[in-house]
C-alpha positions in Angstrom: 63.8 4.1 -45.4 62.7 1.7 -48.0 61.8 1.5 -51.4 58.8 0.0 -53.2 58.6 -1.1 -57.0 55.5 -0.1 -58.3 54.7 -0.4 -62.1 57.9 -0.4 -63.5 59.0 2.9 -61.0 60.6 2.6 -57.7 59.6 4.7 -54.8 61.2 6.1 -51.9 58.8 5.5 -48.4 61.1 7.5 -45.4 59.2 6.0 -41.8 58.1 9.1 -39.4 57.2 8.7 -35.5 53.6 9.4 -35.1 51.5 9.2 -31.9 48.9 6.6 -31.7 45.1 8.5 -31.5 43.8 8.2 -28.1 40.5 6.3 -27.4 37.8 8.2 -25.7 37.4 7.6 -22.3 40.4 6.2 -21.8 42.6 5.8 -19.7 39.4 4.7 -17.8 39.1 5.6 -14.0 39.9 3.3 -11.0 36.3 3.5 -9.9 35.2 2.4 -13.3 38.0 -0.8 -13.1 36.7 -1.3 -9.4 33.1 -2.1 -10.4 33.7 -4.2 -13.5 35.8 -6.5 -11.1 32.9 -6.2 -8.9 30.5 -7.4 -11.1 32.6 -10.5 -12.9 33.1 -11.8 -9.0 29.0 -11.3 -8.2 28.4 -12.9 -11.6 30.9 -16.1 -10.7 29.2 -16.4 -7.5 25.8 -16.3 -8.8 24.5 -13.5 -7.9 21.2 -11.7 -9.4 21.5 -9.3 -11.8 19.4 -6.8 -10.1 21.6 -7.1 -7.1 24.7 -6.5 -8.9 23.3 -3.9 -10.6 22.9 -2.5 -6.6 25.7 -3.2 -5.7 27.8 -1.3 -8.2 25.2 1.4 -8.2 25.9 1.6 -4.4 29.8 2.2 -4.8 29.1 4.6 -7.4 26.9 7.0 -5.6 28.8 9.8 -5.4 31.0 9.4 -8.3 31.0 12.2 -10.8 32.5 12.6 -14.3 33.1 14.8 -16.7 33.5 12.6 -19.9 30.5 12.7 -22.6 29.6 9.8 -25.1 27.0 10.5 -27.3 24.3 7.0 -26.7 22.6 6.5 -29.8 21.6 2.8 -28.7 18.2 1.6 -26.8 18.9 -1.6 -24.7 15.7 -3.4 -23.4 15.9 -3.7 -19.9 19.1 -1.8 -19.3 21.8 -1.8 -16.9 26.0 -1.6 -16.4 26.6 -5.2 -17.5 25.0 -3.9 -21.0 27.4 -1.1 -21.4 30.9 -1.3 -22.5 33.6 0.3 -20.3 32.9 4.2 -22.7 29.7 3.7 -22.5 29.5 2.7 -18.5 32.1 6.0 -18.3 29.0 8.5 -20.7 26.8 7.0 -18.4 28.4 8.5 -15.3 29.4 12.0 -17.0 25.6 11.8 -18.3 24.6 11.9 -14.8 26.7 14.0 -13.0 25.2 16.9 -15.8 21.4 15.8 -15.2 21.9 16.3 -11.4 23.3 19.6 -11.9 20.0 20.7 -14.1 22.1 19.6 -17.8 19.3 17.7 -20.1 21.3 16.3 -22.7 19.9 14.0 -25.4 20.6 10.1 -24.7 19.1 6.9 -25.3 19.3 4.0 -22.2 21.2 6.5 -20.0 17.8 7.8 -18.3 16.1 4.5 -17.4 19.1 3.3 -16.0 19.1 6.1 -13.9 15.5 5.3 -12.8 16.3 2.2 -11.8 18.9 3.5 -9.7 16.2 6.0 -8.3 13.8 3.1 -7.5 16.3 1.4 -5.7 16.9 4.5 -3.7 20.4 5.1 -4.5 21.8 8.4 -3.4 18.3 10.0 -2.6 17.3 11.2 1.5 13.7 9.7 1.6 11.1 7.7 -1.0 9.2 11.4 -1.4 12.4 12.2 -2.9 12.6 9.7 -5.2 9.1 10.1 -6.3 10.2 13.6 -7.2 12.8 12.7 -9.3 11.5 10.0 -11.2 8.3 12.9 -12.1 11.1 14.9 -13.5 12.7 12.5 -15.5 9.5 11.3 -16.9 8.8 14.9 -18.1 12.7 15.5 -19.2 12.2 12.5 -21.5 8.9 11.8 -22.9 10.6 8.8 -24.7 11.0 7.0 -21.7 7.9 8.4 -19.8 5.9 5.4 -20.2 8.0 3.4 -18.4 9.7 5.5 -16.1 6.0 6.2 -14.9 5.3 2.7 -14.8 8.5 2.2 -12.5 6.7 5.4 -10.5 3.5 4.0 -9.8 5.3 0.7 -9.2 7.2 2.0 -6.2 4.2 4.4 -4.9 2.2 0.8 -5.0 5.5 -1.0 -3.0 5.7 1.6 -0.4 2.5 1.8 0.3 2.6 6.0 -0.4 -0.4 8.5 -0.9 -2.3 7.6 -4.3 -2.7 10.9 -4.9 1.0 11.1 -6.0 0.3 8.0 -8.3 1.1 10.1 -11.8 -1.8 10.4 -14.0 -2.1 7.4 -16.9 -5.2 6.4 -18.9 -5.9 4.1 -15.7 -6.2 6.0 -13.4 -8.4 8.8 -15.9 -10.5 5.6 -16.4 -10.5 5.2 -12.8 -11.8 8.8 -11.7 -14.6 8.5 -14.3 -15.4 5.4 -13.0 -15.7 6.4 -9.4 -17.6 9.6 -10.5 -20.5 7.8 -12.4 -20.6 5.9 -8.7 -20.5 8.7 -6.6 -22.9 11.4 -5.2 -21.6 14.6 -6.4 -24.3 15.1 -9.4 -21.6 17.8 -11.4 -18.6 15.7 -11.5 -21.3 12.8 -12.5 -22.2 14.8 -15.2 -18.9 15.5 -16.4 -17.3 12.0 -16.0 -20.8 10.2 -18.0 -19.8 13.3 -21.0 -16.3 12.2 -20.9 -17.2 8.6 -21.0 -19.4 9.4 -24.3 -16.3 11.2 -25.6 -18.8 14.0 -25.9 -17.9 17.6 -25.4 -18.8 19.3 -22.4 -22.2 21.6 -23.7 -24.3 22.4 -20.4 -24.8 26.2 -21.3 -26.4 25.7 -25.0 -28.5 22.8 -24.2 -29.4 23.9 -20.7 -30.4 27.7 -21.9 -33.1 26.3 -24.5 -34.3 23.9 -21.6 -34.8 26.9 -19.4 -33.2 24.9 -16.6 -29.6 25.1 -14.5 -26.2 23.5 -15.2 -26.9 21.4 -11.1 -30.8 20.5 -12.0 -29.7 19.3 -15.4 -27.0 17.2 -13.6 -29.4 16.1 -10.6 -32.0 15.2 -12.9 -29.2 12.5 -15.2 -27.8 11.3 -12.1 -31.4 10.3 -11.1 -32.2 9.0 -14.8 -29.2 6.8 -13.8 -29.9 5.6 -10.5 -33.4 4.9 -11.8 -32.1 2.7 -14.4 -29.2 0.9 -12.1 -32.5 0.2 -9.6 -34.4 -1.4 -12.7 -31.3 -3.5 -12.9 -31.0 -4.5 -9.4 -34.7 -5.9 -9.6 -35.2 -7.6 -13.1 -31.8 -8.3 -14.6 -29.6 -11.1 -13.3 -26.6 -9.2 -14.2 -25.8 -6.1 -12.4 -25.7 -2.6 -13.6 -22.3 -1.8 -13.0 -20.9 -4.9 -14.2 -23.0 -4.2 -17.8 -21.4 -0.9 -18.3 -18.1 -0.9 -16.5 -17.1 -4.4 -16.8 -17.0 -7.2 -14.1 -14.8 -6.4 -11.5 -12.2 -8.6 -11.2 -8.9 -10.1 -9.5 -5.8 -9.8 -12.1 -2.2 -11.0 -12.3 0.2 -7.9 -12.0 3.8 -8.2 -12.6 5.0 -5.3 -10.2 8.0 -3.5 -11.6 8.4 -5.4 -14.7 11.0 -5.0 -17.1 13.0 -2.8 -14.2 16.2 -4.1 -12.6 15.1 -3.9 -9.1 15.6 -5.6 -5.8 12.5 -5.8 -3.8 11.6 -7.9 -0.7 8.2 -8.0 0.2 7.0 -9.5 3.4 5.2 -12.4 3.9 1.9 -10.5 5.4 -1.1 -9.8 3.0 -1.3 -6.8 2.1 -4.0 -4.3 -0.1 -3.3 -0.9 -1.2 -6.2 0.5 -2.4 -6.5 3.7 -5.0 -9.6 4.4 -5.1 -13.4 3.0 -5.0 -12.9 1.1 -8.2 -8.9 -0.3 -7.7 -6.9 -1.8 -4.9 -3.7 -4.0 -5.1 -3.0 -7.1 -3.8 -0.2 -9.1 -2.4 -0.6 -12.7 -1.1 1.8 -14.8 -0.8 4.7 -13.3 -2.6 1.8 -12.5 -5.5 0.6 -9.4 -6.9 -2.3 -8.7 -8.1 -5.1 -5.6 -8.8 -8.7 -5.9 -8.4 -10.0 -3.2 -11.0 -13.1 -3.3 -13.8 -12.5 -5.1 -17.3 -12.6 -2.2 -20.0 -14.5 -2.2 -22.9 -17.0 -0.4 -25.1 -19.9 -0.8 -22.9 -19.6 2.4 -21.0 -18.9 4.5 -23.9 -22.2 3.1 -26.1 -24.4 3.4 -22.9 -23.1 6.6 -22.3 -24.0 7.7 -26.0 -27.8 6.5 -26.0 -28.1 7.5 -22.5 -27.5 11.2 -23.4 -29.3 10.9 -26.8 -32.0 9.5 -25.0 -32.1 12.8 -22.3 -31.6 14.8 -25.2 -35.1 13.7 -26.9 -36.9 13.7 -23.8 -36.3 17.1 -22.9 -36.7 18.2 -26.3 -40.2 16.7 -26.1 -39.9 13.3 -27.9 -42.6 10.8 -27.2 -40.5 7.5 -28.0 -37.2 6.4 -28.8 -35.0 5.7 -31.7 -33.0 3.2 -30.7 -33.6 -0.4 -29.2 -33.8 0.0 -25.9 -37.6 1.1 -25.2 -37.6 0.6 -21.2 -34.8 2.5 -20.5 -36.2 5.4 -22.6 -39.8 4.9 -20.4 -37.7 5.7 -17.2 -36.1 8.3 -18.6 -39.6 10.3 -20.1 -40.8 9.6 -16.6 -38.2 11.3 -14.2 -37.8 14.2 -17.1 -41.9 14.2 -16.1 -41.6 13.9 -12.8 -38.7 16.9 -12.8 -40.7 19.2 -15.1 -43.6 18.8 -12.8 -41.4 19.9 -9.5 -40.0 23.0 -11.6 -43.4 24.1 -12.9 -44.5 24.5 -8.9 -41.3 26.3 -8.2 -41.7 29.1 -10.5 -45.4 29.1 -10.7 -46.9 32.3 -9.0 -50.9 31.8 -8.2 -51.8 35.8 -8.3 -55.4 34.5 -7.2 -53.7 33.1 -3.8 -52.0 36.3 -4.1 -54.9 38.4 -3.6 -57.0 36.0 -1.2 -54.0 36.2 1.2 -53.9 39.8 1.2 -57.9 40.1 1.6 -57.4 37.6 4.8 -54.5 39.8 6.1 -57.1 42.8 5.7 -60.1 40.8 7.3 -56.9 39.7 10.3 -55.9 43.6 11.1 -60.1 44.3 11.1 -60.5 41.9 14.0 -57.9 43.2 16.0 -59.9 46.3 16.6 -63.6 44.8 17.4 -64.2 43.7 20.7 -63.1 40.5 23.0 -67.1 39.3 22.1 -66.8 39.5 18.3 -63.0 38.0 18.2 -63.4 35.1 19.9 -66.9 34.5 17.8 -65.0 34.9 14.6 -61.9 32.6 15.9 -64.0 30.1 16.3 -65.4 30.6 12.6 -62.0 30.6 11.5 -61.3 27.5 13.5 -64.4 25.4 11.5 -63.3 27.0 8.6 -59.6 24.4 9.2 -61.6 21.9 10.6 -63.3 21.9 7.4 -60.3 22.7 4.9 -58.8 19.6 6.6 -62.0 17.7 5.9 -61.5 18.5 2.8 -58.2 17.4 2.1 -58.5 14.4 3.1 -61.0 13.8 0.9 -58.4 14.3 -1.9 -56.7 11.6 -1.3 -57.9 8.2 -2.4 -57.3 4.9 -0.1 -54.6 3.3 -1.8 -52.6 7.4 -1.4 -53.3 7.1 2.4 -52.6 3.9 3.0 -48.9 4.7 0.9 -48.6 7.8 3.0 -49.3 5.3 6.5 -46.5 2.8 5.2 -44.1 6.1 4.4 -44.4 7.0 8.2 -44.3 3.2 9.7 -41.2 2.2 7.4 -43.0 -0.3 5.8 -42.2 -2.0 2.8 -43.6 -0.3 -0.6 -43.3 -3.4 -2.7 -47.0 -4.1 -2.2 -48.0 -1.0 -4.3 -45.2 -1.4 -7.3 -46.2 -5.5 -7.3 -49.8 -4.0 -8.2 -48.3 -2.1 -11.4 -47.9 1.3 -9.8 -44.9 3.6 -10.2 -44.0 5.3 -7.0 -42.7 8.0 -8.7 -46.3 8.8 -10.4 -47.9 8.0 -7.0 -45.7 10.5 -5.3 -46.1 13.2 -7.4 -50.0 12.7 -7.3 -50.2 13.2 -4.0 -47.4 15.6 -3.8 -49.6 17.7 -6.3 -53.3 17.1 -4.6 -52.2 18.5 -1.0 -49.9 21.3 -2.7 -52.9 23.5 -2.5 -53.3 22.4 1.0 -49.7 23.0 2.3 -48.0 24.9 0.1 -45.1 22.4 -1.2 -44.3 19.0 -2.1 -44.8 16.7 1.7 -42.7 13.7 0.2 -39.5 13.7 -0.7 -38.5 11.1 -3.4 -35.7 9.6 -3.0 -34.5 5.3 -2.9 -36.2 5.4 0.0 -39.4 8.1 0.2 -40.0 9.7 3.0 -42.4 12.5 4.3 -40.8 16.2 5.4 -40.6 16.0 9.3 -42.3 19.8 8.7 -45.8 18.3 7.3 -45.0 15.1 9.4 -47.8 15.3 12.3 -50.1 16.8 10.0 -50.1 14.1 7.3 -50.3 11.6 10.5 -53.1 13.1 11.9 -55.0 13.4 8.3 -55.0 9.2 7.4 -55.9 8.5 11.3 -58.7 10.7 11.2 
């Protein structure tokens, strides 16, 4: 007991035996003691960072906890030497819930744990770890930049499937990319609308055109090509590297900002995504070989739509600067309206003519040998002279195309004289429709003549 004199009054204080408040987390476990003298003996001895970090991780596989602590702080680049002895303890009890299916709200806890993922503690196989690390990237969208990062990272290090490479802005970029290069016309079409940041609208356009979602597609993918050949030919730069960027060889930090221990061999070593993106290591560098973004792609893509658009809505010339490309485009839109007009056209005049020579054919079957081997050879003149006749269709400069087409010649004699091989196959395509029925040359990079009409269109420019 004392007494205290406080403004002129004295007061009586009697001292009580109180217990002292516990701290949370405490009395802290061996394991928890064991690593902490762990790491102060690594640290003296000069050891990484990242390897004590492994190292503890290591003895604290298994270890589970039950003790919360509610993390309200973000470290950059976390690990244990940035958490106090409560906070290293949270961690623990943290992630002894999270295996057992617990999400529980927490800042730093789940990218240290990813760091303990990528440096395989406590998982069976590196399919495993892949697994997990998805998970935590979708358990905590805060952290699922990096932790995807840290993903793609190790899929890249292992050398594992890219399909399991999770999906980023990249790798979207990547797809398109590949698309606009490829030969499936649809997913062309899809990837050059996606690229314009356009939406999707095949049915309402196509309907009005009269023409299919896969001959809309076919005839942009050859608009395309048709322009990337015009590139090859009179422009020093080349196509791809105008709209996609040049492709190039790039510095890449792998697993950067992670606390990781990685030994890579000395052996050069390319892991490639895709058509458009491969990886690099040489000696003990990284690097990725992959396009240089920009706006290019996305204000071709625009005009090159638009400039579809008019065409096929019957415009004559276009708005914008670029005049040549809009000239290749009006011609293939020509070129394709011309091949659908023969496919739905329906000649009732050949009609009737073939049903009066089936009539005329089941007459002659009932006459005698005499008058059916007189009227066979009529019929006979009558191709000799039908062939005569074709050939007379064509002009020199078509046969002598057609004669190259067979011998696999060179064409650049006719396009040096100003001629457009796509005009010059469709006019000859169109003069001996009426003589065979269908288009005899197929155009393509390279033209070539249907093996079906082969030996007659040989025997037509040799006679």
């Amino acid at each position: 007991m004392r007494f205290i004199y406080d403004k002129g009054q004295f007061h009586e204080e009697i001292y009580r035996e109180e217990s002292i408040p516990k701290r949370p987390g405490y009395p802290m476990p061996q394991e928890i003691r064991d690593i902490r003298a762990l790491q102060q003996k690594e640290a003296a001895a000069g050891t990484s960072r990242a390897e004590i970090f492994v190292h503890m991780a290591s003895f604290m596989a298994e270890y589970t906890d039950e003790f919360t602590f509610d993390m309200k702080i973000r470290r950059d680049k976390p690990a244990f030497d940035c958490l106090d002895d409560v906070m290293l303890r949270g961690y623990f009890g943290w992630r002894t819930l999270y295996r057992k299916g617990q999400i529980i709200p927490a800042e730093t806890y789940p990218e240290i744990y990813a760091y303990e993922l990528i440096n395989e503690i406590e998982t069976k196989d590196k399919y495993e770890t892949c697994r997990i690390l998805k998970k935590l990237a979708e358990d905590y969208p805060a952290y699922r930049r990096n932790i995807n990062r840290y993903l793609t990272d190790f899929i890249i290090f292992n050398g594992l499937e890219p399909s399991m490479l999770p999906e980023n802005d990249q790798l979207w970029n990547d797809k398109r990319v590949a698309a606009l290069m490829g030969d499936d016309s649809i997913h062309f079409l899809k990837a050059l609308y996606e690229a314009a940041e356009y939406p999707y609208e095949y049915p309402d356009k196509c309907r009005a055109w009269k023409i299919s979602e896969d001959e809309f597609a076919k005839l942009v993918q050859q608009c395309f090509h048709s322009i990337r050949r015009y590139y090859d030919k009179h422009r020093k730069k080349g196509f791809y590297d105008d709209i996609f960027g040049r492709r190039e060889l790039w510095p890449y930090p792998l697993f950067s900002n992670a606390v990781v221990v990685s030994a890579a061999g000395n052996e050069e070593y390319i892991y490639k995504v895709n058509e458009v993106r491969a990886y690099h290591f040489n000696k003990n560098h990284w690097s990725v070989e992959r396009y240089t973004p920009g706006e290019n792609l996305i204000i071709f893509a625009r005009e090159f739509i638009n400039d579809i658009y008019s065409c096929l809505d019957g415009a004559k010339e276009s708005s914008g600067k670029n005049a040549w490309r809009f000239k290749l485009i009006a011609e293939e839109v020509k070129a394709f309206r011309k091949r659908k007009a023969r496919e739905v056209k329906i000649d009732t005049g050949r009609l009737d003519a073939i049903r009066l020579r089936a009539a005329e054919i089941r007459d002659l079957l009932i006459v005698d040998e005499e008058m059916e081997v007189n009227d066979r050879a009529d019929a006979a003149e009558t191709d000799v002279s039908s062939e005569e006749t074709s050939e007379e269709l064509l002009t020199a400069d078509e046969k002598h195309f057609l004669k190259c087409i067979i011998d696999g010649k060179s064409l650049e004699e006719f396009t040096g004289k100003g001629m457009m091989l796509s005009i010059l196959i469709d006019g000859i395509n169109e003069k001996l429709y009426d003589v065979f029925g269908d288009s005899v040359i197929c155009e393509d990079e390279s033209p070539y003549i249907y093996e079906d009409y082969l030996e007659d269109i040989r025997r037509m420019i040799e006679n």
